[in-house]
Backbone bond lengths (Angstrom), bond angles and torsions (degrees), N, CA, C in turn:
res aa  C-N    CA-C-N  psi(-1)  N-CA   C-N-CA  omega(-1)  CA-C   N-CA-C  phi
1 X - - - 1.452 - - 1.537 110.76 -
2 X 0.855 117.40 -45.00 1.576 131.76 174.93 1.539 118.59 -47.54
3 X 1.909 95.92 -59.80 1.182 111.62 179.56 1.597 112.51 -68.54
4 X 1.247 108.49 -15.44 1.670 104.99 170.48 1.328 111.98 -79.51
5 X 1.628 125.43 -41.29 0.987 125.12 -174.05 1.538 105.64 -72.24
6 X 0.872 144.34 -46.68 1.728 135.07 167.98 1.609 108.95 -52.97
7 X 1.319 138.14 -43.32 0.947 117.74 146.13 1.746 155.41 -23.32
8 X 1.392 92.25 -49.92 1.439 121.22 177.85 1.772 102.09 -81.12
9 X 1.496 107.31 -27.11 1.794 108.69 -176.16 1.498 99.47 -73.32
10 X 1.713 116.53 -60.91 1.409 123.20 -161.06 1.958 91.28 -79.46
11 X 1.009 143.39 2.91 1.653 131.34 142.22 1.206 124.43 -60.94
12 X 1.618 120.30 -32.00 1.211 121.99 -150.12 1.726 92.94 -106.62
13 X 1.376 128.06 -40.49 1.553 136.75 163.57 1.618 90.22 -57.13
14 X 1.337 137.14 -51.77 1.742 88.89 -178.73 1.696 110.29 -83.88
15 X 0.880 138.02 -18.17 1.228 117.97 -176.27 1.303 112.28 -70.16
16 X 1.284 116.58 -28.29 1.421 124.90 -178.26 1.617 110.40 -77.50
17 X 1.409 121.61 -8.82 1.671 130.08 -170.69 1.728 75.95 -104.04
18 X 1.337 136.80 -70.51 1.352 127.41 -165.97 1.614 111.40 -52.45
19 X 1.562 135.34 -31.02 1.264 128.16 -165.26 1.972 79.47 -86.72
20 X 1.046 119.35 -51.06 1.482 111.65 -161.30 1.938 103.80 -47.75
21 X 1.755 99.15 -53.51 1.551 76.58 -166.93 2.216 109.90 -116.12
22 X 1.317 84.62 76.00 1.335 115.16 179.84 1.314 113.62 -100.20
23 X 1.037 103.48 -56.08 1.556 127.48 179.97 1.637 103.88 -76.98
24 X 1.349 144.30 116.13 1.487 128.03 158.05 1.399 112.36 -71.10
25 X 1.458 151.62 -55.08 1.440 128.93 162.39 1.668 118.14 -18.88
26 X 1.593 108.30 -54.97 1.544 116.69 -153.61 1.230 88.51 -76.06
27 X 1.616 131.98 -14.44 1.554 116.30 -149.27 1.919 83.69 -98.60
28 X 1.342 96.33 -62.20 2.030 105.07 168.60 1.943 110.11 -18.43
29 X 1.505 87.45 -53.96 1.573 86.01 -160.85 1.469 110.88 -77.76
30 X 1.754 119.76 -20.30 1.465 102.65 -172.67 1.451 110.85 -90.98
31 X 1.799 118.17 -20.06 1.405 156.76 153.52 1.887 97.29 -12.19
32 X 1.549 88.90 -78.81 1.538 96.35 -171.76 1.655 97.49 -69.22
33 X 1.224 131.01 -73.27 1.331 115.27 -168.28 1.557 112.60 -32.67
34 X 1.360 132.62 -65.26 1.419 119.37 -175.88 1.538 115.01 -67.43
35 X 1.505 129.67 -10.92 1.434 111.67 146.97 1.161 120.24 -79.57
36 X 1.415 145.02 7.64 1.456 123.37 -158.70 2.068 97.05 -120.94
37 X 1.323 85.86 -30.98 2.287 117.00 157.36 1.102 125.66 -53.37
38 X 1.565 107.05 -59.36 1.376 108.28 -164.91 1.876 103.72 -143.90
39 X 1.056 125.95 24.39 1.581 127.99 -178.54 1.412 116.02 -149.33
40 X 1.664 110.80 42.34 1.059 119.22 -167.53 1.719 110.75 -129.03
41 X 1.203 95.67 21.10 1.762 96.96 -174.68 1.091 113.91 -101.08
42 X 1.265 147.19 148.72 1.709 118.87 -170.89 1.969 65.72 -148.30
43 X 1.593 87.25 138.89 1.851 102.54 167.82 1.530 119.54 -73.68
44 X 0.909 103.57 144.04 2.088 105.86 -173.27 1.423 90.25 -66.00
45 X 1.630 108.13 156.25 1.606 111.88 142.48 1.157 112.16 -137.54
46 X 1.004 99.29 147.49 1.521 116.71 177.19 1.869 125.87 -85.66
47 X 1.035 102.52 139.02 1.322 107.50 173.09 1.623 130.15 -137.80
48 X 1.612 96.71 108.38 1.337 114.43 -171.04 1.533 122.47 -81.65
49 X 1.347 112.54 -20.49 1.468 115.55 169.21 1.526 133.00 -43.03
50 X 1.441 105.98 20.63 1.549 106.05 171.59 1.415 110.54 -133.77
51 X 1.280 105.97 16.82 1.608 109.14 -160.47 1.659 87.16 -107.79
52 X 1.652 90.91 136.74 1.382 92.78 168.92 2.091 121.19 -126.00
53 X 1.032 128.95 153.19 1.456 115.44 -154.19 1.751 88.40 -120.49
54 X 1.793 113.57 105.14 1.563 113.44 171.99 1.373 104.69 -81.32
55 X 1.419 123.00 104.19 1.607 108.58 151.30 1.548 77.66 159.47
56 X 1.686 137.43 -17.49 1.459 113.95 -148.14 2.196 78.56 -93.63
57 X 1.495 85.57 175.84 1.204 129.94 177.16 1.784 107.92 -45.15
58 X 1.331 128.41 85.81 1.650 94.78 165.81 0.976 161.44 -112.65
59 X 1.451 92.00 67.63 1.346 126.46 163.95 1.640 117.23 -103.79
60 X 0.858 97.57 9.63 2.114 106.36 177.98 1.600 101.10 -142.88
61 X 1.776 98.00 89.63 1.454 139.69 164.21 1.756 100.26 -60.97
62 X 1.391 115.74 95.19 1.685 109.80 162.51 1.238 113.35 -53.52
63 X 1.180 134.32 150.79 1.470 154.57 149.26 1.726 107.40 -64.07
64 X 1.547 98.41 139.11 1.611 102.82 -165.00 1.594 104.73 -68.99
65 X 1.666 117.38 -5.31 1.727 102.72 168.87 1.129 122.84 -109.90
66 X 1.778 123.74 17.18 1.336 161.80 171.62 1.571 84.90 -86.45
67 X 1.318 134.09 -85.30 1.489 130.29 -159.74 1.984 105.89 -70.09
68 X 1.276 100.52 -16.09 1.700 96.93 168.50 1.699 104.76 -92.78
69 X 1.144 122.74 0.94 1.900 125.49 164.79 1.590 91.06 -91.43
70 X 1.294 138.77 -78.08 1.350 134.09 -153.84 2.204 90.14 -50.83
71 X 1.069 123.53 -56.88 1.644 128.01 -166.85 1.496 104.46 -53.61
72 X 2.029 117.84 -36.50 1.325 103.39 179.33 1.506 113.57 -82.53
73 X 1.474 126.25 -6.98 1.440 121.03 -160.31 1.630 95.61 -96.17
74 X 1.449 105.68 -30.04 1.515 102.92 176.26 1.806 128.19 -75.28
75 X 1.068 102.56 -19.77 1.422 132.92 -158.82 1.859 96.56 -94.82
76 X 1.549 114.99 -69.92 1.074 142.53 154.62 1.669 127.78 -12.81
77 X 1.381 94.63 -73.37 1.830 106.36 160.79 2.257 83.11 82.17
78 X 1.137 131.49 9.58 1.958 103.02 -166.39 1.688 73.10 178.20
79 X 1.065 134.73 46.52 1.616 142.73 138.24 1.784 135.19 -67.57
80 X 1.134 110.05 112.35 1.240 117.53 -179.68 1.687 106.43 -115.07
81 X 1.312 102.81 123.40 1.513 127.05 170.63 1.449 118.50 -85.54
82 X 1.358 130.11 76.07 1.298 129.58 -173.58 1.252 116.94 -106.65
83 X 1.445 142.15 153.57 1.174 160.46 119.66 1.454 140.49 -81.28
């Protein structure tokens, strides 16, 4: 039953992807609406390459995505550094 019903879902997403871009107007117009809705977020980046640290060790050279972690935690204010 299940397996019919996923069947019957992924039939109906292509027919519904073929009626959408059939048409080039209809395809243009729903195109921009779901980028302008939902494909409009672009992720921050950060850039730490100007930051400099008085007091550390120098002999321990950060790595340029080590000084883009110290730029997002400062910048950020609610940063978590996980592994």
């Amino acid at each position: 039953e299940t397996m019919l019903a996923r069947e019957k879902q992924n039939m109906i997403k292509e027919k519904f992807k073929e009626w959408l871009f059939a048409e080039p107007e209809r395809r243009q117009k729903y195109v921009e609406y779901y980028n302008e809705t939902f494909n409009n977020i672009r992720l921050r980046e950060y850039d730490g390459s100007h930051l400099q640290f008085p007091g550390m060790n120098p002999a321990i050279e950060l790595k340029p995505h080590q000084k883009n972690a110290v730029a997002r935690i400062l910048l950020g204010g609610n940063t978590l550094l996980a592994h």
